[in-house]
N, CA, C and O atoms as CSV, one atom per row, in Angstrom:
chain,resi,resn,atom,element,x,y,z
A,1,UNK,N,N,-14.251,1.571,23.224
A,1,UNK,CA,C,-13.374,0.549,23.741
A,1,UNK,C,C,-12.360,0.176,22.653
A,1,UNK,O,O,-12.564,0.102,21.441
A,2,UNK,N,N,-11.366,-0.017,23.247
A,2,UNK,CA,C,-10.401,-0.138,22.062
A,2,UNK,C,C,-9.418,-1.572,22.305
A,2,UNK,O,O,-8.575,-1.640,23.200
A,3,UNK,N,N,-9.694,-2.626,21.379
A,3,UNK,CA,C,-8.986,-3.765,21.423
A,3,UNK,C,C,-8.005,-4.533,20.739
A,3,UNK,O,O,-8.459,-5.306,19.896
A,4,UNK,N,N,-6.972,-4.517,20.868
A,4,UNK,CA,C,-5.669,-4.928,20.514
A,4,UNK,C,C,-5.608,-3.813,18.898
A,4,UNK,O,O,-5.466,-4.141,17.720
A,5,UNK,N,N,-5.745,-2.772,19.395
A,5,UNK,CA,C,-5.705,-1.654,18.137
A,5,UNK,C,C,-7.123,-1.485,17.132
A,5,UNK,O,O,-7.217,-0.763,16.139
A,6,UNK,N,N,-8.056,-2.279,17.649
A,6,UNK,CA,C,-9.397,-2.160,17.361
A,6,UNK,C,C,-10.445,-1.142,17.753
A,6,UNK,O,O,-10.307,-0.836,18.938
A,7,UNK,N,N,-11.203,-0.666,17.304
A,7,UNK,CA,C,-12.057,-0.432,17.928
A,7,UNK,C,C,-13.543,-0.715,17.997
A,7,UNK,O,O,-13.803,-1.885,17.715
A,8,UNK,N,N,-14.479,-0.040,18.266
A,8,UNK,CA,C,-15.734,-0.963,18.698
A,8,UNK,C,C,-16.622,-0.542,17.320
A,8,UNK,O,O,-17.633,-1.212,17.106
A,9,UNK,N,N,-16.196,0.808,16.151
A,9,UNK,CA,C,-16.787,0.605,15.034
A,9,UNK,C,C,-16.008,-0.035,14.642
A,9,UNK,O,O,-16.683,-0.688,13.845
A,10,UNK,N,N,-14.796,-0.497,14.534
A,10,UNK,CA,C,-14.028,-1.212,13.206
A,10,UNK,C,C,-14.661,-2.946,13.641
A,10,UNK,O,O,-14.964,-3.763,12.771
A,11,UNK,N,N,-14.747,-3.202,15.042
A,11,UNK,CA,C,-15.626,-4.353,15.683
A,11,UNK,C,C,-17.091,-4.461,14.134
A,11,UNK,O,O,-17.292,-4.931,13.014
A,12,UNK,N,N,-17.429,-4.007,14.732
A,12,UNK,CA,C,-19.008,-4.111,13.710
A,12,UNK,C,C,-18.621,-3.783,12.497
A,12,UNK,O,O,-19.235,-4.526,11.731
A,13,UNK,N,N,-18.130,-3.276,12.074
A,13,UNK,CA,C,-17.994,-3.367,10.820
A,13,UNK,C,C,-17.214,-4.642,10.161
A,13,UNK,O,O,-17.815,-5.082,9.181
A,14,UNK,N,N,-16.326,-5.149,10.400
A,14,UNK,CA,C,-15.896,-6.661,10.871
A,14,UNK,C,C,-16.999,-7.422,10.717
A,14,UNK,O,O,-17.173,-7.942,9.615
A,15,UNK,N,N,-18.070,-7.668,11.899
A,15,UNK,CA,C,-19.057,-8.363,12.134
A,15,UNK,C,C,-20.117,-8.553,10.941
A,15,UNK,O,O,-20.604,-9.622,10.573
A,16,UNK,N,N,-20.385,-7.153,10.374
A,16,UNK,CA,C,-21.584,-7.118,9.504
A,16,UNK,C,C,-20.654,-7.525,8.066
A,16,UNK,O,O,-21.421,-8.105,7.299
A,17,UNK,N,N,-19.010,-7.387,7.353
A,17,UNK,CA,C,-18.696,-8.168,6.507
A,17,UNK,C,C,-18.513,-9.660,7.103
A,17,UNK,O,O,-18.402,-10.639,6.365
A,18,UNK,N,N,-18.507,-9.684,7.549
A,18,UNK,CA,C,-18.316,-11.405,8.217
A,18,UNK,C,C,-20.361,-12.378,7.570
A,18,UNK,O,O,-20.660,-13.399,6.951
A,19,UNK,N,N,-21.098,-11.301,8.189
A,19,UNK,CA,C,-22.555,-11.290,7.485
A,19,UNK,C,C,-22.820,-11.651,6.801
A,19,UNK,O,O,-23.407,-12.691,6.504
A,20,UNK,N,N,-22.186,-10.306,6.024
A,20,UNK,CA,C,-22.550,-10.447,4.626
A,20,UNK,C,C,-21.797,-11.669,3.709
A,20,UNK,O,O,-22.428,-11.987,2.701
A,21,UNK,N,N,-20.251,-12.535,4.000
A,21,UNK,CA,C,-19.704,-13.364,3.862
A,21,UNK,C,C,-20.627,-14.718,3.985
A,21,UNK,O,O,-20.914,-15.401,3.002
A,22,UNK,N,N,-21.054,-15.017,5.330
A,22,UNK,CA,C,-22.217,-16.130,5.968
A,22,UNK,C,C,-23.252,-16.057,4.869
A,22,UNK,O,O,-23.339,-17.043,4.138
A,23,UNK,N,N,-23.980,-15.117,4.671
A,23,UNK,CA,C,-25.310,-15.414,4.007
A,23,UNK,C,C,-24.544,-15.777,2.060
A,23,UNK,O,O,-25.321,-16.157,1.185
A,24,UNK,N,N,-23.450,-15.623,1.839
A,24,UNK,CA,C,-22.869,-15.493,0.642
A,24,UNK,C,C,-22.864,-16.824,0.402
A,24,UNK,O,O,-23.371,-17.276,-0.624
A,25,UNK,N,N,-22.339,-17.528,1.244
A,25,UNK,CA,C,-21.606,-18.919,1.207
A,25,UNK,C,C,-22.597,-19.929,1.136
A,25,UNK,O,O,-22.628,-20.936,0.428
A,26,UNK,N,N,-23.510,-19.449,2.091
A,26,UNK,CA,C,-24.721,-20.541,3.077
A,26,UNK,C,C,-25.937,-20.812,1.515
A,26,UNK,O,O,-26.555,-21.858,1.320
A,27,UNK,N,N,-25.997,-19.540,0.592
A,27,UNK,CA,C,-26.368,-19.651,-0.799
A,27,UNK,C,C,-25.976,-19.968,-1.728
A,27,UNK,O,O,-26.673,-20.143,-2.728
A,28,UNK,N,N,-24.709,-20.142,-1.672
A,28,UNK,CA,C,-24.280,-21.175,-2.637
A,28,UNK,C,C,-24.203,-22.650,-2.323
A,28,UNK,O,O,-24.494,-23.655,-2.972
A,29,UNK,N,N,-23.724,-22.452,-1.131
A,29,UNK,CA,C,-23.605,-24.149,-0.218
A,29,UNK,C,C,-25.173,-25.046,-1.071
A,29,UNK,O,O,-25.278,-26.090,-1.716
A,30,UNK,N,N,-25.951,-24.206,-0.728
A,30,UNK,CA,C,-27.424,-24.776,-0.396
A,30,UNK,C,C,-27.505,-25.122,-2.275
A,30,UNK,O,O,-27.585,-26.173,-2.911
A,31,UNK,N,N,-27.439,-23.716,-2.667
A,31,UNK,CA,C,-27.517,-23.984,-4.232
A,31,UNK,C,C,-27.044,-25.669,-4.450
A,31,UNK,O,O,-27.732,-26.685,-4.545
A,32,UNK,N,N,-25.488,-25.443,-4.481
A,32,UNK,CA,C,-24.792,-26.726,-4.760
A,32,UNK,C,C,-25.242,-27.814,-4.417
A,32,UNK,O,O,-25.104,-28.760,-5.192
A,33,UNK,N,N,-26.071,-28.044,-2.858
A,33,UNK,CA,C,-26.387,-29.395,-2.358
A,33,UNK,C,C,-28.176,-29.377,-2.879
A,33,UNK,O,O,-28.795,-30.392,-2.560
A,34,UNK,N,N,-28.881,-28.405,-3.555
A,34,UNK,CA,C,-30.004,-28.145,-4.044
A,34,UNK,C,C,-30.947,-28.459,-3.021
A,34,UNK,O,O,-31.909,-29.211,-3.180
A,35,UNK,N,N,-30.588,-27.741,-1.749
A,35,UNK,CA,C,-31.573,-27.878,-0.609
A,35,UNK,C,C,-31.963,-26.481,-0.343
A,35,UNK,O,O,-31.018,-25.698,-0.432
A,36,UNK,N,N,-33.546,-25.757,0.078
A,36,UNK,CA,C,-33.578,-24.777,0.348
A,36,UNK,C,C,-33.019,-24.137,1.277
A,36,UNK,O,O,-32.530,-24.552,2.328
A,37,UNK,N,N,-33.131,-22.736,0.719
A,37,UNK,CA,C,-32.209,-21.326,1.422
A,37,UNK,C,C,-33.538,-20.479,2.054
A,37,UNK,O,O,-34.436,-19.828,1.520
A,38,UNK,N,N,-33.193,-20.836,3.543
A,38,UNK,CA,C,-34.419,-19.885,4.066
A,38,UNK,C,C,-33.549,-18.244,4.308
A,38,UNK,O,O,-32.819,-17.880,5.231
A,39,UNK,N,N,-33.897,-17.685,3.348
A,39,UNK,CA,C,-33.026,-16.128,3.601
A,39,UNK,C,C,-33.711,-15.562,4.390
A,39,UNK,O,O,-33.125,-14.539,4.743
A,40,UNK,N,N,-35.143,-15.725,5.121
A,40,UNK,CA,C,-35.779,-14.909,6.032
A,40,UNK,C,C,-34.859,-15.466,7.608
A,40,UNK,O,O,-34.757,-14.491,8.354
A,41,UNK,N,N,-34.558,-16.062,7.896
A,41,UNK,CA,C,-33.685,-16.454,9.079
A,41,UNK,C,C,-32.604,-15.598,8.727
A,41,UNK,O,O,-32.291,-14.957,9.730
A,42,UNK,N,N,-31.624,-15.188,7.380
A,42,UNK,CA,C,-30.432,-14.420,7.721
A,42,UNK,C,C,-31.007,-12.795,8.126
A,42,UNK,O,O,-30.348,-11.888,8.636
A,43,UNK,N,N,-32.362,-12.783,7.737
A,43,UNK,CA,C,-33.065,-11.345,7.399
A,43,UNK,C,C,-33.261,-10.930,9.051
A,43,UNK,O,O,-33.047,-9.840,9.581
A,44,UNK,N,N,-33.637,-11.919,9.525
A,44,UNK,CA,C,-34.519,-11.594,10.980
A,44,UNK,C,C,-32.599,-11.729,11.885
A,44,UNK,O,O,-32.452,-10.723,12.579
A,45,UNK,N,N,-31.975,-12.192,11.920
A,45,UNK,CA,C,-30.837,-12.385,12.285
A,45,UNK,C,C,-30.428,-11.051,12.401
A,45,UNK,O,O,-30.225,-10.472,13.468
A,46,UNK,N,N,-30.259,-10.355,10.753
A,46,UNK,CA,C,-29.224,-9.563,10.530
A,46,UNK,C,C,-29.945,-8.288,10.944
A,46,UNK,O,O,-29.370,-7.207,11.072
A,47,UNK,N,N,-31.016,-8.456,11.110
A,47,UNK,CA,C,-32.163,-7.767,11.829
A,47,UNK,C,C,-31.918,-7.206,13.747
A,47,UNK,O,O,-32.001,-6.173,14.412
A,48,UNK,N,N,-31.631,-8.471,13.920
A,48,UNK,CA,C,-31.610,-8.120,15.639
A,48,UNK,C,C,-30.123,-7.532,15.871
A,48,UNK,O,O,-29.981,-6.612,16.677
A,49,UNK,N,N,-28.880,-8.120,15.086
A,49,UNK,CA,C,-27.555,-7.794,15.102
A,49,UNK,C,C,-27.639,-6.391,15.259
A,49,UNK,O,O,-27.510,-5.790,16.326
A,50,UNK,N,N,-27.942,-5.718,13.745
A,50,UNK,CA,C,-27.955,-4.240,13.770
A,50,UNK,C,C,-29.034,-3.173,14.679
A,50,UNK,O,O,-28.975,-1.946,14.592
A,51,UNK,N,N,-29.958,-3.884,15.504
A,51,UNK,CA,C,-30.661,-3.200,17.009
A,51,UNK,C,C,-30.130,-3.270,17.829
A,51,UNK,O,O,-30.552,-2.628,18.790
A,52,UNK,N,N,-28.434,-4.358,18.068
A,52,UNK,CA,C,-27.784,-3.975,18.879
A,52,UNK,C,C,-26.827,-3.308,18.325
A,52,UNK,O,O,-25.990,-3.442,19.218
A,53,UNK,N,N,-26.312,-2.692,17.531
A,53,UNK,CA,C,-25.965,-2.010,16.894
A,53,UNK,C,C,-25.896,-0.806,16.920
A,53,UNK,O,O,-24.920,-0.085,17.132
A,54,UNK,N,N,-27.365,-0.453,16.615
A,54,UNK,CA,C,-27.778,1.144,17.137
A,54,UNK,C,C,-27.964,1.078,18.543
A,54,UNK,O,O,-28.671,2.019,18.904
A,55,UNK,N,N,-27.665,0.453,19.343
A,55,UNK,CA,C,-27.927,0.322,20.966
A,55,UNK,C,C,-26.596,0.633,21.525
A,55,UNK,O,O,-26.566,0.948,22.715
A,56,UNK,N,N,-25.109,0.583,20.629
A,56,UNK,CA,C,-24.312,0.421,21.371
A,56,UNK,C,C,-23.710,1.814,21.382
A,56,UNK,O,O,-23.432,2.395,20.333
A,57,UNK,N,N,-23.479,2.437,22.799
A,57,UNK,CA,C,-23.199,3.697,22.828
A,57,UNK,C,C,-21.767,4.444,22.429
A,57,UNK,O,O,-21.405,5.614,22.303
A,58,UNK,N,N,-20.978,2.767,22.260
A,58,UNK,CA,C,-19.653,3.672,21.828
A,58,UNK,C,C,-19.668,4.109,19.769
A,58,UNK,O,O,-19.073,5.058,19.259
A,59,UNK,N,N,-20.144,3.531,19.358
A,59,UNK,CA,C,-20.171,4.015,18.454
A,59,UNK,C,C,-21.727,4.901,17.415
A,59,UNK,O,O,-22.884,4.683,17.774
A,60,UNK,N,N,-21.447,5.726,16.329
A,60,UNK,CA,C,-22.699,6.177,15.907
A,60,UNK,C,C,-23.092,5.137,14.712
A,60,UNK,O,O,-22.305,4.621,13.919
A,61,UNK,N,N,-24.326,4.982,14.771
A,61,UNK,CA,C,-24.748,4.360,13.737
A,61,UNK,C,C,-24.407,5.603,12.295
A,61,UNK,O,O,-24.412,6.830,12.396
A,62,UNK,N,N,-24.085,4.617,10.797
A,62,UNK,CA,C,-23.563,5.076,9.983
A,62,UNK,C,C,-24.988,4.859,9.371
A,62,UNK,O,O,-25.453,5.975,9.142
A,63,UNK,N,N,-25.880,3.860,9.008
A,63,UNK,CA,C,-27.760,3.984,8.792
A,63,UNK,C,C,-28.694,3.577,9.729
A,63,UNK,O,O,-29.897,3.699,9.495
């Protein structure tokens, strides 16, 4: 599928730096306000993201 000159790998790949951005921030945030960082919630998250991932037929999974 191709969207406004996108396509559905450049989509996810987008998505998973956007990820990797979220869990970047959300650890320092937490650092700074010295409240815990549950990283098993970004784990199980980033977990189900990439099973739809390999589910989606327009593109090949790269791992």
């Amino acid at each position: 599928m191709r969207l406004g000159g996108w396509d559905a790998a450049a989509l996810w790949d987008a998505l998973f730096v956007q990820i990797k951005l979220f869990r970047r921030l959300s650890l320092d945030v937490s650092q700074a306000l010295d409240c815990n960082h549950d990283n098993k919630i970004h784990r199980d998250i980033e977990t189900f993201i990439r099973r739809l991932w390999r589910e989606d037929r327009e593109v090949a999974p790269k791992a």
